[in-house]
C-alpha positions in Angstrom: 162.3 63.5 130.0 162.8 65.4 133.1 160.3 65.5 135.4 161.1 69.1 136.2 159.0 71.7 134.1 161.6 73.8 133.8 163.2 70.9 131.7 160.3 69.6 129.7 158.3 68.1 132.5 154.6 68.4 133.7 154.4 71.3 136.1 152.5 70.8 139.9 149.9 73.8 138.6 148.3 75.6 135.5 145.2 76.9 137.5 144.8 80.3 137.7 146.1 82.1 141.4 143.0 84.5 142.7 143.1 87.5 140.5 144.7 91.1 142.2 142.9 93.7 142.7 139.5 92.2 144.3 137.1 94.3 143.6 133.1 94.1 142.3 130.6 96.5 141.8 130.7 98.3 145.1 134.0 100.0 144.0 132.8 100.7 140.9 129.3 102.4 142.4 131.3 104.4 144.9 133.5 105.7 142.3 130.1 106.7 140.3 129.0 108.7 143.2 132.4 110.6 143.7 132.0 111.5 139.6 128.6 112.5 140.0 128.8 114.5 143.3 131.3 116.6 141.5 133.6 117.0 144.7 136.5 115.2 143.6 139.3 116.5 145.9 139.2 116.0 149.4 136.2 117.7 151.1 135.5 119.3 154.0 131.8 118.6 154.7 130.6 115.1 154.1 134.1 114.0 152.8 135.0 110.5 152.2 138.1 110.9 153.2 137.4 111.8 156.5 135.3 109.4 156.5 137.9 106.7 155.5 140.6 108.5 158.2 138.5 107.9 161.1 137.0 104.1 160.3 141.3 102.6 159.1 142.5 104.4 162.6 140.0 103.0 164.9 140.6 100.0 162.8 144.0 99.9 163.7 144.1 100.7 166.9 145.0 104.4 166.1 142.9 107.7 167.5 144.1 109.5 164.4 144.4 109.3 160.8 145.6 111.8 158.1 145.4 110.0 154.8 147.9 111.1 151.9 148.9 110.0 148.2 151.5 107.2 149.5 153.1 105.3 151.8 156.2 107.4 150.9 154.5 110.6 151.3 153.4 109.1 155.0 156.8 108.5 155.7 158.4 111.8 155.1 155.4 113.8 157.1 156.0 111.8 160.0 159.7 112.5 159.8 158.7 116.0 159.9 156.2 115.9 162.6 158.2 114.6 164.6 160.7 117.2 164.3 163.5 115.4 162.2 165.2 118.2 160.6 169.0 119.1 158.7 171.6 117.0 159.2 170.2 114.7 162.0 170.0 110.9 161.9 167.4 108.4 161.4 168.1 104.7 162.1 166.6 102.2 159.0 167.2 98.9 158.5 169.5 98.2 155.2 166.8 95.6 153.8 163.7 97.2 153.4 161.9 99.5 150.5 163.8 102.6 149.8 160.8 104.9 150.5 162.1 103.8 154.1 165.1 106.2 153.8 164.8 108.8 151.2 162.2 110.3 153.5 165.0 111.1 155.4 166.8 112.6 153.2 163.2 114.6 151.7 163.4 115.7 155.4 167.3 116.4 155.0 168.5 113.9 157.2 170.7 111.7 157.1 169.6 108.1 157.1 171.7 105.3 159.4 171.6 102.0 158.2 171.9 99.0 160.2 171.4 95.3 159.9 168.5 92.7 160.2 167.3 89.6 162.4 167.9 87.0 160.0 164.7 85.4 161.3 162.1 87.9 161.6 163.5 90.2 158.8 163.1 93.2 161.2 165.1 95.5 162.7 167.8 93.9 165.1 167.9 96.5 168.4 171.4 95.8 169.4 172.0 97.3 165.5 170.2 99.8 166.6 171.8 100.7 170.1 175.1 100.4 168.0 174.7 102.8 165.6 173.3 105.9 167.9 175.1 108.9 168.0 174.7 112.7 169.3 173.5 113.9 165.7 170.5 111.0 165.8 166.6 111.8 166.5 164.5 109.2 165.0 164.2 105.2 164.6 161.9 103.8 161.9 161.6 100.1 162.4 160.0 98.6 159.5 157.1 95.5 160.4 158.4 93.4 157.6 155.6 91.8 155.5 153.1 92.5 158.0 155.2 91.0 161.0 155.7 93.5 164.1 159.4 94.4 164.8 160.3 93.9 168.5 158.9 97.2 169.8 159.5 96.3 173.5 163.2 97.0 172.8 162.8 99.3 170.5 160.5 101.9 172.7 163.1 100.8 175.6 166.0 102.6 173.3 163.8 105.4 172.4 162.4 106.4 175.5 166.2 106.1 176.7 167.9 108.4 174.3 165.1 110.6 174.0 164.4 109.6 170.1 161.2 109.4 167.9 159.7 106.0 167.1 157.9 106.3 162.9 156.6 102.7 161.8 157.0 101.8 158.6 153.7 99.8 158.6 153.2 99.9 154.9 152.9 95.9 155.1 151.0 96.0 158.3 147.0 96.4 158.3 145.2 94.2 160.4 148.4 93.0 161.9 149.1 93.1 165.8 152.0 93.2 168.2 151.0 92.0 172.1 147.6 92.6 170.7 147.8 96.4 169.2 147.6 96.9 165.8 150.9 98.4 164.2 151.1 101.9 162.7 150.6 104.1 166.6 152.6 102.0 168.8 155.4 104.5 168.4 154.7 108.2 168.1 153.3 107.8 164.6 153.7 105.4 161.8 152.8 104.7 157.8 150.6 102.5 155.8 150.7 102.6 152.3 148.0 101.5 149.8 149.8 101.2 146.9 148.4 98.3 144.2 150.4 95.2 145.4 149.2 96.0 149.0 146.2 94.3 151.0 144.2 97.4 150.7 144.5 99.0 147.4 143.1 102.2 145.6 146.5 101.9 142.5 148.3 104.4 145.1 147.3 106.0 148.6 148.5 106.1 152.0 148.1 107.2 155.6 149.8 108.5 158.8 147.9 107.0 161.9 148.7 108.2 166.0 147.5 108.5 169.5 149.1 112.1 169.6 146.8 114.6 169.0 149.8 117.1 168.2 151.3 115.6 165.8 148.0 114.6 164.1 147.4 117.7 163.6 150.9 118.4 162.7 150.7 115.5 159.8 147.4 117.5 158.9 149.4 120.7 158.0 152.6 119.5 156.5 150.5 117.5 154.2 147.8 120.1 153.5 150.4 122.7 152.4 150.8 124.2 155.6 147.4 124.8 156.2 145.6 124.4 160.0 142.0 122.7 160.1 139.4 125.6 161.0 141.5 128.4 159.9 141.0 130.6 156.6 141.9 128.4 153.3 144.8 130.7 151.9 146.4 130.9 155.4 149.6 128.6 155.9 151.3 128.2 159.1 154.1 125.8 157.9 155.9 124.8 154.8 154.0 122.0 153.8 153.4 119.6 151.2 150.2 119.1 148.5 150.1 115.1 149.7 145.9 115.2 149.9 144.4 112.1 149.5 141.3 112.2 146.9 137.4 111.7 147.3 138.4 108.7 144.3 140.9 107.0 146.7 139.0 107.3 149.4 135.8 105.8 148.3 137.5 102.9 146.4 139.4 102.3 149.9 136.1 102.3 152.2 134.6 99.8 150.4 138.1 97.7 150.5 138.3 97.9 154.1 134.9 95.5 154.2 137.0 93.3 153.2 140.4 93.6 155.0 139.0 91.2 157.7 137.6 87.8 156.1 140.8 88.6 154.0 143.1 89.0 156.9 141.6 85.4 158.6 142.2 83.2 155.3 145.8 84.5 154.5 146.7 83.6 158.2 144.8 80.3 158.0 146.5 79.3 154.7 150.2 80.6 155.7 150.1 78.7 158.9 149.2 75.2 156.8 151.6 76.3 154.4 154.2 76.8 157.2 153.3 72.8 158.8 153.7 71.8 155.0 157.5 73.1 155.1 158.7 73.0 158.5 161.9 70.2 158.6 162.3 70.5 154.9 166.4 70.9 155.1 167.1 73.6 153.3 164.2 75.2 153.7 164.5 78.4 157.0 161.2 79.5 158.2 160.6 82.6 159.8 160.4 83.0 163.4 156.8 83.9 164.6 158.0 85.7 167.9 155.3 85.6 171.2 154.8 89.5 170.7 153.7 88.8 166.8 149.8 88.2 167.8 149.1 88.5 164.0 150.7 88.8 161.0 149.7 90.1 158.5 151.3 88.0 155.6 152.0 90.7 153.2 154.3 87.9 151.5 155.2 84.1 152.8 159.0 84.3 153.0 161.5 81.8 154.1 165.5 81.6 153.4 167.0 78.8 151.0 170.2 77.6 151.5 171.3 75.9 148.2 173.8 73.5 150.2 170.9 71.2 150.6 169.7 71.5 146.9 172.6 70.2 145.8 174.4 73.8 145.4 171.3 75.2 142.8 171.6 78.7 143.2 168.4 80.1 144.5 168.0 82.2 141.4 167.7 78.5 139.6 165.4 77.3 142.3 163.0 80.2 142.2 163.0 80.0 138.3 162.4 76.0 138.9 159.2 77.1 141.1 158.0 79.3 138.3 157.6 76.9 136.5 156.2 74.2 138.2 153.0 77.0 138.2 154.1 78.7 141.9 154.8 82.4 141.3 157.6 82.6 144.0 160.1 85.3 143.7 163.6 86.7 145.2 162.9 90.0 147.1 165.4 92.7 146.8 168.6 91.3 145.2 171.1 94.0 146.6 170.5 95.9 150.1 169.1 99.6 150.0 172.2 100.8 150.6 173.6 99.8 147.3 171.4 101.6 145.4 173.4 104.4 143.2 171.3 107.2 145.2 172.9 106.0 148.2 176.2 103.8 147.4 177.2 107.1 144.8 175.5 109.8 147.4 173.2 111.3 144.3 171.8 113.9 146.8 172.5 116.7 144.5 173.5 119.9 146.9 172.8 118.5 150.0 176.3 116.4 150.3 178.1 120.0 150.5 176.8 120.7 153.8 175.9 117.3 155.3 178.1 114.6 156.5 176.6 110.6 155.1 177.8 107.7 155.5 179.9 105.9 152.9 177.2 103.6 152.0 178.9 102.5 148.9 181.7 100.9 151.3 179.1 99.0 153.7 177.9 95.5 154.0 175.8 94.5 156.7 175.8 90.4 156.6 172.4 89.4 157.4 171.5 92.1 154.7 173.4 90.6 152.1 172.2 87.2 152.9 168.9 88.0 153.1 169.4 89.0 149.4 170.9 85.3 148.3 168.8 83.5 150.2 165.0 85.0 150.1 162.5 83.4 148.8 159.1 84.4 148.7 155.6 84.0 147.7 153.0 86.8 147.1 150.1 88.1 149.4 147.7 87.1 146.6 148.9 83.2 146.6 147.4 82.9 150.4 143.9 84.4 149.4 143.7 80.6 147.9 142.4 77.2 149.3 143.9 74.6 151.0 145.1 72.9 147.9 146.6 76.1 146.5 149.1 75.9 149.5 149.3 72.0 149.2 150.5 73.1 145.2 153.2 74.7 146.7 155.1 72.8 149.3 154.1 69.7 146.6 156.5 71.7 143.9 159.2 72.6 146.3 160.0 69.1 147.4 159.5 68.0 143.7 162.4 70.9 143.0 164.2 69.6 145.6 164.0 65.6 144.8 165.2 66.4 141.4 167.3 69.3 142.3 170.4 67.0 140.9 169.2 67.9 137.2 169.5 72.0 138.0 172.9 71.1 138.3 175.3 73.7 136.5 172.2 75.3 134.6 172.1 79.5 135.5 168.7 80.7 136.1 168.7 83.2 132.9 169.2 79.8 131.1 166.0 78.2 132.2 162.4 78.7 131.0 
């Protein structure tokens, strides 16, 4: 019998993986106290929300914080704050969530793709410098799985060309470039606190700056255009209902006593796990560049080049790991761009008056290689102990040893 698991073997692990959420009864008594109060939605006096804007900003680094219903929602009242309006550009990377770039076009703009550093997964600034034009006003690097983008360069081409810098920091609490947390290294930037992510409340987000302007900018646009001290049914701005509840709020206060001890063991465990792999042919670790003074480890990701695995197609080998007991997975397997909104332009009336790319027509390489070759490994995994890490590089040499018997066998055809 094979000694694969995917062919009848015995797999590395059955033990249960640390259960997602983590939660005990502190959530659950600060969600009793929201129902009993009776204020629900976001107060003004004695609100939790305020309460949770001010402690995540000064935890990251960030004087301001205007918490919303998503990371997406964050996204597209930055865009707007910071004055991204019809028909301009703003420069994305091609492998990223699409939240990333429909808040351009929420803001109707036109969003720019452009390729990746193979080994950070980040923005690449020469991409960048490429692909600016007249008709661009905005950059959103994305700090991929909690790993800051090189923001040297990237400020260097803002402040050059006179454009807005919005993180997409939805991966990046408790991260740090040259020692800042992410999310107000630029002008602004967005965290999301949606269920898969290191802080959760099932869905939740927030914009964080140093600029008092556009704080209070972010404050209107997402308040339905209202302006903090002035009468309630008085709006100044056309504005979204993106509030934040007293629910959220609470359930995310009592998660960010957490974030820290958290934040420690997924680095401790992702660094072992990264000795455990490092020299394994076939195996491409990310680059942890001098300016990354933390990661956050929203996923452990590495590239797999199915030449040294006996030409398995990574599909196969990921399927192989899931069932040796290592829930590893693919990432995105086409680039944003080829999604039908983008590659068929599904912008409704928009397109008549705007010019976008043909997206349908594009292929940026390290995009598309990134979506052959990624493998990775969930935040959740690296809230384990040492031997939960030892489980995994233990099941992708075994995968590889006996990579010979994946031969010719398609990923849909294994259990």
């Amino acid at each position: 019998m094979s000694k694969l698991a995917c062919l009848g073997g015995k797999p590395i692990r059955t033990a249960r993986w640390p259960d997602w959420p983590v939660w005990d009864e502190r959530e659950i008594k600060a969600l009793e106290s929201v129902v009993r109060s009776g204020g629900w939605g976001r107060l003004y006096e004695n609100s939790r929300v305020a309460e949770f804007e001010q402690k995540f900003a000064g935890y990251q680094d960030a004087k301001f914080g205007v918490a919303v219903t998503s990371g997406t929602a964050a996204l597209t009242v930055g865009l707007k704050a910071v004055g991204v309006d019809i028909g301009d550009e703003v420069i994305v990377p091609g492998y990223t969530f699409i939240a990333t770039a429909t808040a351009a076009v929420q803001n109707n703009a036109v969003p720019v793709f452009v390729d990746v550093d193979l080994g950070t997964l980040n923005i690449d600034p020469d991409a960048i410098e490429a692909a600016i034009t007249p008709r661009t006003r905005a950059i959103v690097p994305v700090h991929w799985a909690g790993r800051a983008a090189d923001m040297d360069r990237i400020l260097a081409i803002a402040a050059r060309h006179k454009l807005a810098v919005v993180e997409d920091a939805c991966h990046g609490w408790g991260a740090s470039w040259k020692g800042r947390k992410l999310g107000a290294i630029g002008d602004l930037g967005a965290v999301s606190f949606q269920a898969s992510k290191h802080m959760s409340a099932g869905e939740g987000g927030i914009i964080l700056t140093n600029d008092e302007d556009l704080a209070a900018k972010c404050f209107s646009y997402h308040h339905i255009g209202r302006i903090a001290g002035r009468p309630f049914y008085e709006h100044h701005l056309i504005g979204w209902n993106f509030r934040m509840t007293e629910f959220q709020a609470a359930v995310l206060l009592v998660q960010l006593e957490r974030i820290e001890d958290q934040a420690q063991r997924r680095e401790e465990n992702a660094v072992f796990l990264s000795r455990q792999l490092a020299g394994l042919d076939g195996i491409s670790l990310l680059r942890r560049e001098p300016y990354m003074t933390r990661i956050a480890w929203h996923s452990f990701r590495f590239l797999y080049d199915e030449r040294a695995f006996g030409g398995v197609p990574r599909d196969a080998f990921v399927a192989a790991l899931k069932a040796e007991g290592i829930p590893a997975g693919h990432g995105y397997s086409h680039p944003l761009y080829k999604n039908p909104v983008f590659a068929e332009q599904r912008f409704g009336r928009l397109v008549e008056h705007i010019r976008f790319p043909d997206y349908a027509g594009m292929a940026l390489p390290n995009c598309e290689r990134l979506c052959r070759e990624s493998v990775t490994i969930g935040q959740t995994c690296l809230l384990g102990m040492r031997d939960d890490m030892q489980d995994i590089a233990d099941a992708i040499r075994k995968v590889k040893a006996h990579a010979h018997e994946l031969a010719g066998k398609p990923a849909e055809a294994l259990p």
